[in-house]
C-alpha positions in Angstrom: 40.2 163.5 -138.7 38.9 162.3 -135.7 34.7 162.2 -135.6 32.8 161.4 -132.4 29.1 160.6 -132.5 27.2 160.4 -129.0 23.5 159.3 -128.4 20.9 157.0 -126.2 21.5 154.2 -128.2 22.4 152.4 -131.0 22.9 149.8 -133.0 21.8 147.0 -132.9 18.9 148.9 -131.6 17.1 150.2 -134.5 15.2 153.3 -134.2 14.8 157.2 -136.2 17.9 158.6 -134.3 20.1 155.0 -134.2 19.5 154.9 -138.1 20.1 158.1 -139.0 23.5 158.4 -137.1 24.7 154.7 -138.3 24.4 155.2 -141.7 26.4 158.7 -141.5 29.1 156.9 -139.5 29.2 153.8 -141.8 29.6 155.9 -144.8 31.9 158.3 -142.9 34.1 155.3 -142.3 33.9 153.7 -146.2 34.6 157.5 -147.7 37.2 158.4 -145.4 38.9 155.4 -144.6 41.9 157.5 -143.0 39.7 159.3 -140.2 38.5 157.6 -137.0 34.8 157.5 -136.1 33.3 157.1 -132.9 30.0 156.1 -131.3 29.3 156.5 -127.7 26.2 155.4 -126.4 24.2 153.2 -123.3 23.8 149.8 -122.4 20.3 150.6 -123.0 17.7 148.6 -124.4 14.1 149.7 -123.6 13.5 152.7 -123.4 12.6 152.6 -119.5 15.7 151.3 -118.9 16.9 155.2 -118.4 14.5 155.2 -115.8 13.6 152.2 -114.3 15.3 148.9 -113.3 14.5 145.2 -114.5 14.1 146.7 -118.3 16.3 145.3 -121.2 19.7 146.7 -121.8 21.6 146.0 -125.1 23.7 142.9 -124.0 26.8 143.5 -125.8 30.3 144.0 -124.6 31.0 147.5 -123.7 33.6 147.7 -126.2 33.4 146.6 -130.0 33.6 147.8 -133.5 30.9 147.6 -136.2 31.4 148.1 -139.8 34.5 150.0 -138.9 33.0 152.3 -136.6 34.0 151.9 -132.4 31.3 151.4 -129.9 31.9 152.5 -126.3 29.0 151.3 -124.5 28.7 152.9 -121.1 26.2 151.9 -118.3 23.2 153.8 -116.9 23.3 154.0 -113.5 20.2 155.1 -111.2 20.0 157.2 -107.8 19.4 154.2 -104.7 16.0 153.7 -103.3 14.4 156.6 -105.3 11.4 155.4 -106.8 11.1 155.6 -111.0 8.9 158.5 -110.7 12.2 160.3 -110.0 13.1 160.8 -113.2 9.7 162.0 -114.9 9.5 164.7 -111.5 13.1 165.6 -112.2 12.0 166.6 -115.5 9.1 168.5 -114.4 11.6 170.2 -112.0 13.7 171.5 -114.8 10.8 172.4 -116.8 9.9 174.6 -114.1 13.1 176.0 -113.2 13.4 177.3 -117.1 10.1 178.8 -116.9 10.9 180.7 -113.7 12.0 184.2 -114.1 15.5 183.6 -112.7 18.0 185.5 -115.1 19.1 182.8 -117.4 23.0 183.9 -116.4 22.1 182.0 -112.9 19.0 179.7 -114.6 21.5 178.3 -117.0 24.3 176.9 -114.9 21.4 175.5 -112.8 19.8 173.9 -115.0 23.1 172.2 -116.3 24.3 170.6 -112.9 20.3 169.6 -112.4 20.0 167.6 -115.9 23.5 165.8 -115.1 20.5 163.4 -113.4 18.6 162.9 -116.7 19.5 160.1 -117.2 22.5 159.2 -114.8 25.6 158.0 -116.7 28.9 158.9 -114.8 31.1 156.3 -116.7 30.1 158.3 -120.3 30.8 161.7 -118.2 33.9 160.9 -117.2 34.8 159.3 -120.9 33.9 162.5 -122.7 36.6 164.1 -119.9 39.3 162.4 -121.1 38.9 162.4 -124.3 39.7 164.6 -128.0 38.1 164.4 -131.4 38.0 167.4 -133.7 33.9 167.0 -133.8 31.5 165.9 -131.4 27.9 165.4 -132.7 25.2 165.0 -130.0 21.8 163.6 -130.8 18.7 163.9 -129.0 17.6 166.8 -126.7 16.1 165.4 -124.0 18.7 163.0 -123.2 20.7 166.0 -121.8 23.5 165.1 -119.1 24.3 163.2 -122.7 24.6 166.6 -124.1 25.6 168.5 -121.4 29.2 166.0 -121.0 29.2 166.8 -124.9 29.2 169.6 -124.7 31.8 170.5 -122.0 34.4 168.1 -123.8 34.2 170.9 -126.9 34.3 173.7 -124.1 37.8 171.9 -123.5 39.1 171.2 -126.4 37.7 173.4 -129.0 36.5 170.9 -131.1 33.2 171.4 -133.7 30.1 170.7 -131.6 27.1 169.6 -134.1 24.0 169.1 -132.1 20.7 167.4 -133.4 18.1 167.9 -131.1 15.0 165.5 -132.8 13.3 168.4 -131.3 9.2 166.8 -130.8 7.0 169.6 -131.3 3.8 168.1 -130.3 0.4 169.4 -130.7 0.6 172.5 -132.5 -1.7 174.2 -130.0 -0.1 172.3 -127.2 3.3 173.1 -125.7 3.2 170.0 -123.2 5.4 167.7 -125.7 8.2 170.8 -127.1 8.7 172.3 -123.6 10.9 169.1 -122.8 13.0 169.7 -125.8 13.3 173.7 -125.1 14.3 174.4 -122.0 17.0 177.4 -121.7 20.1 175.1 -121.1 18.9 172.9 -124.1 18.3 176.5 -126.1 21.5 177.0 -124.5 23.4 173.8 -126.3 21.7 175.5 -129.9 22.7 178.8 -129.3 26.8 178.1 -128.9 26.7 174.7 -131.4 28.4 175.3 -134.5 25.6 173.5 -136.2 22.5 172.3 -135.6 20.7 170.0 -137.2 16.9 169.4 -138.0 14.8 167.3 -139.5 11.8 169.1 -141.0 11.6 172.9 -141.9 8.6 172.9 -139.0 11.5 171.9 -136.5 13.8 174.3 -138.1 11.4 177.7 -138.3 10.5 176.7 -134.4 14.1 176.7 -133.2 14.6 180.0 -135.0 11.8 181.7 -133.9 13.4 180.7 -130.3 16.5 182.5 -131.3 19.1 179.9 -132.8 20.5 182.5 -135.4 19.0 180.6 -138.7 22.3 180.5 -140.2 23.6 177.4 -138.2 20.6 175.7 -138.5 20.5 172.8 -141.5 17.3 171.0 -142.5 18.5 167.5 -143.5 16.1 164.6 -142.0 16.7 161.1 -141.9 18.2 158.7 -144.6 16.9 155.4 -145.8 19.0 152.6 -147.8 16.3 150.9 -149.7 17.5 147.6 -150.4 17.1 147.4 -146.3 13.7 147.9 -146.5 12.6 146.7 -149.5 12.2 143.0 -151.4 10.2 141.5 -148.4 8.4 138.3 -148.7 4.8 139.0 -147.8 3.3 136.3 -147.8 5.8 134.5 -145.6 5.0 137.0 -142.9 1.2 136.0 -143.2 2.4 132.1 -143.4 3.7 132.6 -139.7 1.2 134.8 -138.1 -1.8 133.2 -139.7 -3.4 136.3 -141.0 -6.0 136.5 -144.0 -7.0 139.6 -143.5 -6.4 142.8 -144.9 -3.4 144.1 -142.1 -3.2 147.8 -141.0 0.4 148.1 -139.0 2.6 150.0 -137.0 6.4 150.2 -136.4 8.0 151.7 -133.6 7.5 152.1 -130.0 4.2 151.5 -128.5 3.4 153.9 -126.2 0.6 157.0 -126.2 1.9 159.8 -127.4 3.1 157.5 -130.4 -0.6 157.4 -130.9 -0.5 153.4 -130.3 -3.1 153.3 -128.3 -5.2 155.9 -130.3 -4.6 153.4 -133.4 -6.3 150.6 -131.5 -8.9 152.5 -130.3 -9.4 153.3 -134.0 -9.6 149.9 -135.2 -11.9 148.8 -132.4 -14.3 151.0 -133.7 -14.0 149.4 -137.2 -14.7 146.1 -135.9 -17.2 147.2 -133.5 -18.9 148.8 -136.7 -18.4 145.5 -138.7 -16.8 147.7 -141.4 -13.5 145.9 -141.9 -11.9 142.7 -140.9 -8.3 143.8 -140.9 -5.7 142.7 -138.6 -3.7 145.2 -136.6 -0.1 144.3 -136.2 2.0 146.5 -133.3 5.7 145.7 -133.7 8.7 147.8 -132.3 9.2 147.4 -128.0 6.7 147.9 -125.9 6.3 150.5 -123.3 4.3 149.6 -120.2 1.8 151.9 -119.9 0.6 150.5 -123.4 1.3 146.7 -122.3 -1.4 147.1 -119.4 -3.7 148.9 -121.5 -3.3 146.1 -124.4 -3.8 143.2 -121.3 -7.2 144.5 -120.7 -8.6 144.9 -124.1 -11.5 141.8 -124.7 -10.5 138.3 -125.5 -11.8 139.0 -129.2 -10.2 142.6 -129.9 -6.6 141.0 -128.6 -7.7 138.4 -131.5 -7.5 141.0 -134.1 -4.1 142.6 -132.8 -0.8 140.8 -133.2 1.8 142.9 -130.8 5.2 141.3 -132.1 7.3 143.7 -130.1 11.0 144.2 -131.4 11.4 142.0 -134.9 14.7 141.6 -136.6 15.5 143.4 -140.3 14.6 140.2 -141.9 11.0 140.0 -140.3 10.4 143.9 -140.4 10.7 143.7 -144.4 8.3 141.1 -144.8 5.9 143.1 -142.6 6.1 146.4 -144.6 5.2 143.9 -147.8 2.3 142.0 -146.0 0.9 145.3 -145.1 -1.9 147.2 -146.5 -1.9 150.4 -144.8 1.0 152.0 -142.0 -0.5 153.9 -139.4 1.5 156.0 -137.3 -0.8 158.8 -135.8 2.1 160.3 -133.0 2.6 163.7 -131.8 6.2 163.0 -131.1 8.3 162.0 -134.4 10.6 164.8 -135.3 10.5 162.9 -138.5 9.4 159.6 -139.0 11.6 157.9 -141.1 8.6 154.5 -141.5 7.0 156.5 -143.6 9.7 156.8 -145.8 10.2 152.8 -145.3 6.5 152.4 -145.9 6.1 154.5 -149.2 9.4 153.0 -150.3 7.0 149.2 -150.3 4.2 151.1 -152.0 1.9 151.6 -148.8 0.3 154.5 -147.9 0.0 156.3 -144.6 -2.0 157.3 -142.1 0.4 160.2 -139.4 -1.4 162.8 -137.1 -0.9 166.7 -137.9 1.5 166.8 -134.8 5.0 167.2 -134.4 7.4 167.0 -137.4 5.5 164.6 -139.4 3.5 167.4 -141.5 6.8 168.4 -142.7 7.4 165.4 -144.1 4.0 163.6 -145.5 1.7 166.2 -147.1 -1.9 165.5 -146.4 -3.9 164.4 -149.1 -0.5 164.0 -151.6 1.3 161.2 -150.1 -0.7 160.5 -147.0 -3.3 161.8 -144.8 -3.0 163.3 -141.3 -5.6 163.7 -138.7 -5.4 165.4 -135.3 -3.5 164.0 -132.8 -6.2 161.5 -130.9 -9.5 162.1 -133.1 -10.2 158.6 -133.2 -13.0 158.5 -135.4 -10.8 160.5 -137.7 -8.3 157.9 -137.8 -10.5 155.4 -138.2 -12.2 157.0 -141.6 -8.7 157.7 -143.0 -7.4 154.1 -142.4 -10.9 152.9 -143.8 -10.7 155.5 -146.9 -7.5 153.8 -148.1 -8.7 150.4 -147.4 -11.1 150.4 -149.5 -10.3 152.6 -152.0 -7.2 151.2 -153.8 -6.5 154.0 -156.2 -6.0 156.2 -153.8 -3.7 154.3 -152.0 -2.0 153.2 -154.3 -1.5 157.2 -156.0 -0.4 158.4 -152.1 2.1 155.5 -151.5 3.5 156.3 -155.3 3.9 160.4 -154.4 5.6 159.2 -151.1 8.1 156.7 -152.9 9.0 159.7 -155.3 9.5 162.3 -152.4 12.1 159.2 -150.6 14.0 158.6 -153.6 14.8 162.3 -154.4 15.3 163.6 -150.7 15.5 161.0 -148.4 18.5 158.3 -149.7 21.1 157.3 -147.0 23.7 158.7 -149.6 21.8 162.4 -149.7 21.6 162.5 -146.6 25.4 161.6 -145.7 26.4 164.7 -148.3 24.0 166.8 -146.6 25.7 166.2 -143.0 29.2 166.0 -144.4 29.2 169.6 -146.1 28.0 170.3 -142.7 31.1 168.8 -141.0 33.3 170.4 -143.1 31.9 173.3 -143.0 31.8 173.6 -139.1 35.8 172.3 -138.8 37.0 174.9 -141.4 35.2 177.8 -139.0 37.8 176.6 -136.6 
């Protein structure tokens, strides 16, 4: 059997999506030593590096296999001249076009020649032309000329298209996050996949109630291998960082609508209002627009807040056990699998009631949500579970139990491989 697995990135980028697709290919590989398993991905780094130039790419040789799995590494490739606002206005384009009232029989075909753009990646196009595997999993909506080549190599050779769209659903009384992850060729991609995949049953009821007929769509979320996570050495990570202090941190990619900045705002208030003395620590990259707004905060408030940007495994489990309280108030997780990592090290959590993450931590039970952006609100909740032990410690216990019986790397690889087998018997 012959599994292909395409998406933004991957390892040794390690992120929600890149995690949750390398453990189902490393397993895939150990259980079924006979098949061959496929990853094809960018030379991506940051983030912007879709979209801008002079941002990180990945730095390893287009070619090479990891843990038995092959990496084809293709290179993202940018229209001349064009400024970087190209591709955010591109985006806005096709939002537009979807919402127009063209008939989708001519909005459709439209939309998929205009996303080829978003991001630019002929080499991984013309890849996916040549070549056959008897499943093709795509991850990650937005990322669609990704999808869209996907999903004309199973137009051509009839293999089993499993699509996971990490669809973001924002705000829920603000559509200005989901629209990117809903447009009608996206939709499209849902409707004619022979499975699709979802992380929370929030994500799942919403792409139904759009039409994907319920009985292709899986709930399954993200996996976590403990032993990755766990058995940190706390104080080591104080040791090097010189902290004494209570810490309140974050992991993953500092940028707004991951409620970074919102997080910071929070804790300035706490200082401001001399009712804690914790340290913040930021780690996971960096996007710009929360770089400038980090350079301008006061000599003493930058004092407070240690931005590591991207730290290895090693130095990532020794800041989930120096931690005190994980803080990840973002309207854009389909998921959110730090929370899992941060119950599994007996911290509790502090999410926003936005996007997927309500399906996952249950307010009050294992964690507490606030409005996306209600600073104040952030602040109290991160302060609550500061002070009051018990009560962390009781919502970082009901979190560790929920991980454990729904949320293991090995549960999660079942889940997805009764899926595969499931969608390459239909054929």
């Amino acid at each position: 059997m012959r599994y292909l697995h395409v998406l933004p990135r991957y390892y040794p980028f390690i992120g929600g999506s890149e995690v949750y697709i390398q453990q189902i290919v490393e397993r895939l590989v150990e259980r079924e030593p006979s098949a061959e398993v496929s990853i094809y991905t960018t030379d991506a780094w940051d983030l912007e590096h879709f979209w801008s130039s002079g941002k990180r790419t990945i730095g390893r040789p287009s070619h090479e296999v990891i843990n038995g799995v092959e990496v084809e590494r293709f290179k993202v490739r940018r229209v001349p001249i064009i400024s970087p606002l190209f591709f955010p206005v591109w985006r806005r384009l096709l939002t537009m076009l979807s919402a127009s009232p063209i008939p989708s029989g001519v909005a459709v075909p439209l939309l998929q020649q205009a996303c080829r753009m978003t991001p630019l990646i002929p080499s991984l196009g013309h890849a996916l032309r040549q070549a056959n595997y008897d499943l093709v999993h795509a991850v990650n909506a937005p990322f669609d000329s990704i999808i869209y080549d996907s999903w004309q190599n199973v137009k051509r050779t009839g293999a089993a298209f499993v699509f996971t769209p990490h669809v973001h659903l924002g705000e829920p009384k603000n559509p200005q996050v989901r629209k990117y992850y809903t447009m009608r060729h996206q939709m499209h991609w849902m409707n004619q996949a022979d499975a699709v995949i979802t992380m929370t049953f929030l994500e799942r009821d919403y792409v139904v109630s759009l039409g994907v007929p319920g009985e292709k769509v899986h709930i399954v979320g993200p996996g976590i291998e403990p032993t990755t996570i766990m058995g940190g050495n706390g104080q080591a990570f104080r040791q090097k960082h010189s902290i004494e202090t209570p810490i309140v941190f974050y992991q993953g990619t500092a940028a707004f609508d991951k409620g970074t900045v919102h997080l910071v705002q929070a804790m300035q208030l706490l200082w401001k209002e001399k009712k804690t003395e914790a340290t913040l620590v930021i780690a996971g990259p960096v996007m710009s627009h929360f770089q400038k707004f980090y350079d301008e905060l006061s000599t003493e408030d930058k004092a407070r807040t240690k931005v590591l940007g991207f730290i290895s495994p090693e130095e990532k489990r020794d800041l989930f056990a120096a931690g005190d309280v994980f803080a990840m108030p973002s309207r854009t997780d389909s998921f959110g699998i730090v929370y899992l990592e941060a119950w599994l090290n007996g911290k509790p959590v502090v999410g926003a009631a936005a996007g997927g993450v309500p399906g996952l931590v249950s307010h009050q039970q294992d964690g507490l949500l606030e409005e996306f952006g209600d600073i104040p609100a952030i602040a109290n909740s991160i302060l609550t579970l500061l002070e009051d032990s018990s009560l962390a410690a009781k919502l970082a216990a009901a979190g560790r139990k929920k991980t454990l019986e729904h949320y293991t790397a090995d549960i999660v690889y079942s889940k997805v491989k009764a899926i595969y087998d499931h969608a390459l018997e239909a054929k």
